[in-house]
Backbone bond lengths (Angstrom), bond angles and torsions (degrees), N, CA, C in turn:
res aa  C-N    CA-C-N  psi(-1)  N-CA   C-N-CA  omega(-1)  CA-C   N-CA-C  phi
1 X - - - 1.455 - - 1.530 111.56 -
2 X 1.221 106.45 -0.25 1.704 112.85 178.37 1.759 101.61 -61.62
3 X 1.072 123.24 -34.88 1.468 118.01 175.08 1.753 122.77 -52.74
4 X 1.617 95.06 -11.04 1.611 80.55 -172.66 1.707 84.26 -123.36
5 X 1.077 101.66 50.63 1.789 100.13 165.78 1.199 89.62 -117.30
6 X 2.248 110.92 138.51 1.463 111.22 146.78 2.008 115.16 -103.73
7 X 1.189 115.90 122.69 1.370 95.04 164.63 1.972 110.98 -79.66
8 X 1.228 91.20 120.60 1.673 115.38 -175.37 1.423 107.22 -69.13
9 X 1.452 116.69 -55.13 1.198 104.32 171.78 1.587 156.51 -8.09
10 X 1.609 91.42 -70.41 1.546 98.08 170.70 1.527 122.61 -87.72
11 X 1.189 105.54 9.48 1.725 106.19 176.30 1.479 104.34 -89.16
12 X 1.557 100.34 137.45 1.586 104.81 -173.94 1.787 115.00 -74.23
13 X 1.424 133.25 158.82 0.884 101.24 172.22 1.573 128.00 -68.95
14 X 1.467 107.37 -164.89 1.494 109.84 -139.58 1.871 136.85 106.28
15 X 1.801 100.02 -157.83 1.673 88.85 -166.22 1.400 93.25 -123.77
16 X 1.124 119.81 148.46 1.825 131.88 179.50 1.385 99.27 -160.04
17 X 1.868 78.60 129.75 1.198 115.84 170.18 1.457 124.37 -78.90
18 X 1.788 128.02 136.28 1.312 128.55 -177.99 1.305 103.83 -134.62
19 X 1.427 134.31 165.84 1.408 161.85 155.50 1.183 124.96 -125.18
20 X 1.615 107.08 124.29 1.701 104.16 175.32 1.592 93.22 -135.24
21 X 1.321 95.36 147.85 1.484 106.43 177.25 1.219 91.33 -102.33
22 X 1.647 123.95 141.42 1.698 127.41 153.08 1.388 86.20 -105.66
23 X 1.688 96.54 154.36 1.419 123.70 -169.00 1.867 99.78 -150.93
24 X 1.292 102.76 163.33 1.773 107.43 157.37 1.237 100.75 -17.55
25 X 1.448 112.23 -91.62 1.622 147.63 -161.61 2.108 99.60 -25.22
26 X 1.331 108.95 -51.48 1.305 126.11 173.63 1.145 115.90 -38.06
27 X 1.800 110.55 -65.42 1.743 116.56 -177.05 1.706 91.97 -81.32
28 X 0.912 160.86 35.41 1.663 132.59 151.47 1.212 76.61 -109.83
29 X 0.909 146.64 -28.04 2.096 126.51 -174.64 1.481 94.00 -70.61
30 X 0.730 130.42 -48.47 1.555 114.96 -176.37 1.592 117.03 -66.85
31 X 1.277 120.08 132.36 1.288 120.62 -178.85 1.403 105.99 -79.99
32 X 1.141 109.21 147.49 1.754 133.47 177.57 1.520 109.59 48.10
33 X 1.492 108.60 34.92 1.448 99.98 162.00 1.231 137.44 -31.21
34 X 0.822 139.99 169.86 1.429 143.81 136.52 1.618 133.53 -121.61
35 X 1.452 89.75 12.18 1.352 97.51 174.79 1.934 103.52 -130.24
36 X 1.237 125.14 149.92 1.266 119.76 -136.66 1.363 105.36 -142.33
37 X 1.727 115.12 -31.35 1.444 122.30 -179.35 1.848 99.78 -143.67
38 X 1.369 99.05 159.24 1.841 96.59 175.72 1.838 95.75 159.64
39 X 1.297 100.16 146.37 1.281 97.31 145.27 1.643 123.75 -146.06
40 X 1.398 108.74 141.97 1.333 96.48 -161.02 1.211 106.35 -149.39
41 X 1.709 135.68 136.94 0.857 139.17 -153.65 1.563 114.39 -104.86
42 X 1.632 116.60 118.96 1.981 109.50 -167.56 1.239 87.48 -84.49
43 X 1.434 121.96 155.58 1.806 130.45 161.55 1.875 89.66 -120.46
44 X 1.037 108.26 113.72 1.488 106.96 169.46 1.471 126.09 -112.30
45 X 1.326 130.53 116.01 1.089 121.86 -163.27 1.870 108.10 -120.94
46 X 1.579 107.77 108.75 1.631 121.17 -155.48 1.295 95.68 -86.42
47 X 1.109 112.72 138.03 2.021 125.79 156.81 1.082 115.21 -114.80
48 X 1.262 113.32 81.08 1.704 103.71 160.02 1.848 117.33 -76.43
49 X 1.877 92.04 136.68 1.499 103.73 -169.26 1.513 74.59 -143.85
50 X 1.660 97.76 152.95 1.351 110.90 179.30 1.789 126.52 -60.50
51 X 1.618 103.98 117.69 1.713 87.21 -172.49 1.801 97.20 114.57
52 X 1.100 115.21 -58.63 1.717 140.90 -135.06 1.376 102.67 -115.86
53 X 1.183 134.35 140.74 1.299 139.39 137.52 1.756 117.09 -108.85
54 X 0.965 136.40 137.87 1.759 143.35 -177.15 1.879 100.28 -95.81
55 X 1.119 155.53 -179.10 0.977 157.23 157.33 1.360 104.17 -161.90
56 X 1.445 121.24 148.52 1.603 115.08 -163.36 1.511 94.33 -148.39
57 X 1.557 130.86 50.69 1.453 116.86 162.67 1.703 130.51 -24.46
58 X 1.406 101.81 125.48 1.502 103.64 159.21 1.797 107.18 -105.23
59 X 1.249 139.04 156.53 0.980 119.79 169.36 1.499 108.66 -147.47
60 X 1.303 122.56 128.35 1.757 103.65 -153.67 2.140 92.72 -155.25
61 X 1.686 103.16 120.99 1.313 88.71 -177.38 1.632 100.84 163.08
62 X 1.640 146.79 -108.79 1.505 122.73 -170.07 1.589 67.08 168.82
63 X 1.755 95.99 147.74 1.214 115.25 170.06 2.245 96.15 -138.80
64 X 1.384 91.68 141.41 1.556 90.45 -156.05 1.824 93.03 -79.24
65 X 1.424 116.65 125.99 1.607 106.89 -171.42 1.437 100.87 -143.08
66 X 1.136 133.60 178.43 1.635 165.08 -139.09 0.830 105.63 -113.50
67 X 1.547 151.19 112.83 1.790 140.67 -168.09 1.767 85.38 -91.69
68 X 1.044 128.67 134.78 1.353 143.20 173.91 1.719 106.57 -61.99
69 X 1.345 109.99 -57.42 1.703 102.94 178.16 1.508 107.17 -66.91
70 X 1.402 133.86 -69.87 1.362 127.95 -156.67 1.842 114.21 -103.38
71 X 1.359 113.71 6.44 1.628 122.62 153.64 1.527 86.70 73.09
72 X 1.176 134.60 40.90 1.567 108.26 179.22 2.014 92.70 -124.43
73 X 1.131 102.55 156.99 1.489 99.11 -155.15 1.775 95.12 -90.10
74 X 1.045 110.56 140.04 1.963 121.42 167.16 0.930 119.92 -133.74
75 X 1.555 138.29 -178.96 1.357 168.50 -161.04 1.441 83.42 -127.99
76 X 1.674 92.87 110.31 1.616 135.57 175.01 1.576 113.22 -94.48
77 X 1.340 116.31 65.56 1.602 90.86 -173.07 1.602 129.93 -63.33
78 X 1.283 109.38 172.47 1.645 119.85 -157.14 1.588 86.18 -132.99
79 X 0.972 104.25 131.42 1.187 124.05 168.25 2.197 122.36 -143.91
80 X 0.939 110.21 56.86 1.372 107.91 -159.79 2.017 115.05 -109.91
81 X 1.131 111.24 169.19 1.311 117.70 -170.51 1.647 103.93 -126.56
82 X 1.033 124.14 124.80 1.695 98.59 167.96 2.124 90.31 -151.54
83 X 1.476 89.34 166.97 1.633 118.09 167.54 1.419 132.57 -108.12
84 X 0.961 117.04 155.39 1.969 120.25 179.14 1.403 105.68 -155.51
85 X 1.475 122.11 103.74 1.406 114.14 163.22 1.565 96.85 -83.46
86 X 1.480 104.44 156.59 1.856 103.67 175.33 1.778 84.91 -137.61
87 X 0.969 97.42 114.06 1.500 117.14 164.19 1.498 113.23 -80.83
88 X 1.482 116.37 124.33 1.498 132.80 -170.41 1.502 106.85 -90.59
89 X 1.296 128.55 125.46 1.671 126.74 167.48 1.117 100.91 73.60
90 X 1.593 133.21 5.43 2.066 128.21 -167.61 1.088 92.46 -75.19
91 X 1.436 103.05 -175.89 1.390 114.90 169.58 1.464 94.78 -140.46
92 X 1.710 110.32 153.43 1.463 115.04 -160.68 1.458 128.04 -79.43
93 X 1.795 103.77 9.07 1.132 112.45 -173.96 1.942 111.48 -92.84
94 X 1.474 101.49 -17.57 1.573 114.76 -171.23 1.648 111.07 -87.56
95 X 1.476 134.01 27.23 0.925 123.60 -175.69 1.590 108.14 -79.42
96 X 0.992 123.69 179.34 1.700 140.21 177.79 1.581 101.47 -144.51
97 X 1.324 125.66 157.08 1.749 144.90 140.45 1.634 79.90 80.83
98 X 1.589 68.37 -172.64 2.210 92.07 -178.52 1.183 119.17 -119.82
99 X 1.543 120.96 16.35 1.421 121.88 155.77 1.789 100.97 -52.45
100 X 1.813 103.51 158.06 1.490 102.63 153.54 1.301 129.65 -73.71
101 X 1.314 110.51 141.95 1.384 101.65 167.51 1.148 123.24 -153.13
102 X 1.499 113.36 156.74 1.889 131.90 -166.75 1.473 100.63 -93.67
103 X 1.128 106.83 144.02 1.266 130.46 163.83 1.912 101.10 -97.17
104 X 1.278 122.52 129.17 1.494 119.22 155.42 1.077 106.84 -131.54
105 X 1.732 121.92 155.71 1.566 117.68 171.03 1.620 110.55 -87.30
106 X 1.400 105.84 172.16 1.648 108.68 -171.42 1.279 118.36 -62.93
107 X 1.344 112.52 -20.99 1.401 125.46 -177.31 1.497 117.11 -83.18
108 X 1.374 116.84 -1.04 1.486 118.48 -168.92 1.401 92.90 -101.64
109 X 1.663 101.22 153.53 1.464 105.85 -161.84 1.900 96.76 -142.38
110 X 1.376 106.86 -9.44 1.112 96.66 175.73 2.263 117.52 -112.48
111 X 1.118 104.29 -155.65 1.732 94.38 174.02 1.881 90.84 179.30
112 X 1.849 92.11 109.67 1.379 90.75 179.19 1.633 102.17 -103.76
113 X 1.075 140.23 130.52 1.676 158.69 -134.98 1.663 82.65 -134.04
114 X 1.434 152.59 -11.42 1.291 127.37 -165.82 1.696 118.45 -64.14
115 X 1.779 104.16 -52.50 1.398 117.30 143.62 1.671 126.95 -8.28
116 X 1.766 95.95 -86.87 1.376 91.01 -175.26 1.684 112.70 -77.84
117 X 1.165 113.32 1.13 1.742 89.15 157.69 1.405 123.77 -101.36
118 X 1.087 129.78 2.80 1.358 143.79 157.25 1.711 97.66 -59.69
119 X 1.435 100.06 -70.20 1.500 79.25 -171.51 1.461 124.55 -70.98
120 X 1.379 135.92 -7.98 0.869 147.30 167.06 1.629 121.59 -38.08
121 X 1.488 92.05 -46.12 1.490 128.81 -173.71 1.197 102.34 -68.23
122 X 1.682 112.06 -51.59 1.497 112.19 -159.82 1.849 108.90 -100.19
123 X 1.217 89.47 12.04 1.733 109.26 162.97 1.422 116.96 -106.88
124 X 1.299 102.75 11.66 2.221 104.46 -179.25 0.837 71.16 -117.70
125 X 1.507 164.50 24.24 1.996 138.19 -178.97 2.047 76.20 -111.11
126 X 1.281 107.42 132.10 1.829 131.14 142.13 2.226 92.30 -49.22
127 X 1.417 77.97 169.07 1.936 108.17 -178.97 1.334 67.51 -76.42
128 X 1.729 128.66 -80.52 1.595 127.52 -140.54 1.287 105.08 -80.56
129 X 1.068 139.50 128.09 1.741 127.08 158.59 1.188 100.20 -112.16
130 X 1.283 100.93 101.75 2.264 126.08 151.81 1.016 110.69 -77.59
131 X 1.579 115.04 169.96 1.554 128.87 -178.65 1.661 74.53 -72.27
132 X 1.399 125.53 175.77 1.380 146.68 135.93 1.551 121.90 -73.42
133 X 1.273 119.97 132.15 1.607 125.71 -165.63 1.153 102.19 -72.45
134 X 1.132 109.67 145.21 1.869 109.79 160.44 1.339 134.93 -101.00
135 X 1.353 122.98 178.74 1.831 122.85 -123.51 1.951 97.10 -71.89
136 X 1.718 110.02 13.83 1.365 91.80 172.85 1.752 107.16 -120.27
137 X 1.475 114.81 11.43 1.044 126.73 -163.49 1.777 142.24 103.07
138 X 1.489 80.59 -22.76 1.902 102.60 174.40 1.205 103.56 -43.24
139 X 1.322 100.10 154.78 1.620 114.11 160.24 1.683 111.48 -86.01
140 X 1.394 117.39 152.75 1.493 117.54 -179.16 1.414 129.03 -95.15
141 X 1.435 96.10 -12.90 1.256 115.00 165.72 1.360 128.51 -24.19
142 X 1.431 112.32 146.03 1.256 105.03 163.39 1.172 131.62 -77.55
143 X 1.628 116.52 122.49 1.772 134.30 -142.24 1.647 84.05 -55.35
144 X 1.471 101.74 -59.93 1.715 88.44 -140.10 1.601 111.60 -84.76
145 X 1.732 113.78 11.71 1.601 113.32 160.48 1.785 89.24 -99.51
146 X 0.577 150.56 -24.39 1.402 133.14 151.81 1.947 137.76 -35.85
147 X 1.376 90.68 -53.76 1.603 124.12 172.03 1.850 94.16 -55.03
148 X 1.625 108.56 -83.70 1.157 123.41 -177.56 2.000 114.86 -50.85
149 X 1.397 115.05 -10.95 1.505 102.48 168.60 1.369 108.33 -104.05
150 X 1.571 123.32 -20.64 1.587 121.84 160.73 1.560 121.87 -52.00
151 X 1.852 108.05 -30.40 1.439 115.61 -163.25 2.116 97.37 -68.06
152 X 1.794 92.72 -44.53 1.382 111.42 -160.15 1.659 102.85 -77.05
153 X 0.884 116.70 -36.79 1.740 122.14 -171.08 1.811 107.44 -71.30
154 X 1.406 107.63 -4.77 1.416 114.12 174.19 1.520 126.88 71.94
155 X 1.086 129.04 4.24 1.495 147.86 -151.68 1.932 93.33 -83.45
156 X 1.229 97.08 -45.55 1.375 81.45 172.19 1.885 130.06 -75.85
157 X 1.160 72.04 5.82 1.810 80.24 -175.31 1.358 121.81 -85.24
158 X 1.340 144.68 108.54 1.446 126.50 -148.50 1.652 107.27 -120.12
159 X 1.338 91.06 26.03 1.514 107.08 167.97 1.592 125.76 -102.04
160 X 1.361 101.70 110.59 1.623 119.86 -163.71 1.432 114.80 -74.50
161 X 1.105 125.69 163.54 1.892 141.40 177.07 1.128 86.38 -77.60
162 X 1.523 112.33 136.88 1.439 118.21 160.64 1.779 121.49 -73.40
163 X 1.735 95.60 -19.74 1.788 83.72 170.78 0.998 118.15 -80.29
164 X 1.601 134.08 -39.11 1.551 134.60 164.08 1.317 104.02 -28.87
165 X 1.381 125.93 -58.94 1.577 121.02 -169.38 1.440 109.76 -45.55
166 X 1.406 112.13 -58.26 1.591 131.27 168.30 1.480 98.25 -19.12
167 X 1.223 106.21 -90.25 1.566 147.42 -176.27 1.516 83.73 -13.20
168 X 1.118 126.92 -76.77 1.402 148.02 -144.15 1.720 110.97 -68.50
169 X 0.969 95.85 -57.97 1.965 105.75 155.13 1.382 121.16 -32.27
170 X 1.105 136.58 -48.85 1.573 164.93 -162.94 1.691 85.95 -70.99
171 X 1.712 95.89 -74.51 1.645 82.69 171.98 1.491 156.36 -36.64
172 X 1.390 94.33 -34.70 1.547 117.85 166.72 1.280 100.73 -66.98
């Protein structure tokens, strides 16, 4: 995980450019993943300002995941944007706005980012992950666990509860 350390220090101020590849190798370093395969490319773009660092993730690439309706595994793309001010010597009570932000002490000289791009990652995943529809609207699913949860979910069945009927009278 030494790859996703910057030492901040000796960079003058100004803007610097970084690249990190996430790979497999990435999510088993992280403990209790939940994500297991992917590869995805960081674009990081650094501001050092006195005191301050800015950080401006791009993150663009597929994490291999579980379609929630039909269980068959796909390429999840990632496409995400995120921020990090890291405040140098602050203290955690002086923040402002709703960007994120780090607290570091004056004495710290390094900034390991493996963390927050993990979660970054695992903040572009939806609650549901579906296949994505295609360019006519379909679902991508797999047809025939699709077919077989329409058969079971009853929708085709147009035979009603006799207490609903009840139910329904009352209304009138």
């Amino acid at each position: 995980m030494k790859d996703f350390v910057i030492n901040f220090v000796g960079l003058p101020e100004g803007k610097h450019d970084f690249q990190f590849e996430i790979t497999e190798k990435f999510f088993e370093s992280i403990e209790y993943s939940e994500i297991q395969k992917g590869e995805i490319k960081v674009d990081l773009l650094l501001e050092k300002k006195p005191g301050m660092l800015i950080l401006n993730f791009t993150l663009k690439g597929f994490i291999e995941a579980t379609c929630d309706r039909c269980a068959d595994d796909f390429n999840f793309p990632i496409d995400q944007q995120e921020k990090l001010v890291v405040k140098i010597g602050g203290k955690a009570d002086d923040s402002s706005g709703t960007e994120e932000v780090m607290f570091l002490g004056a004495q710290d000289h390094q900034l390991d980012l493996a963390h927050f791009i993990y979660e970054s990652i695992r903040l572009a995943l939806p609650l549901k992950i579906v296949h994505p529809d295609d360019k006519s609207g379909k679902s991508t699913c797999n047809a025939e666990v699709l077919k077989k949860l329409d058969e079971l979910s009853g929708s085709n069945n147009n035979d009603t509860d006799p207490r609903w009927d009840k139910l329904k009278s009352f209304s009138n």
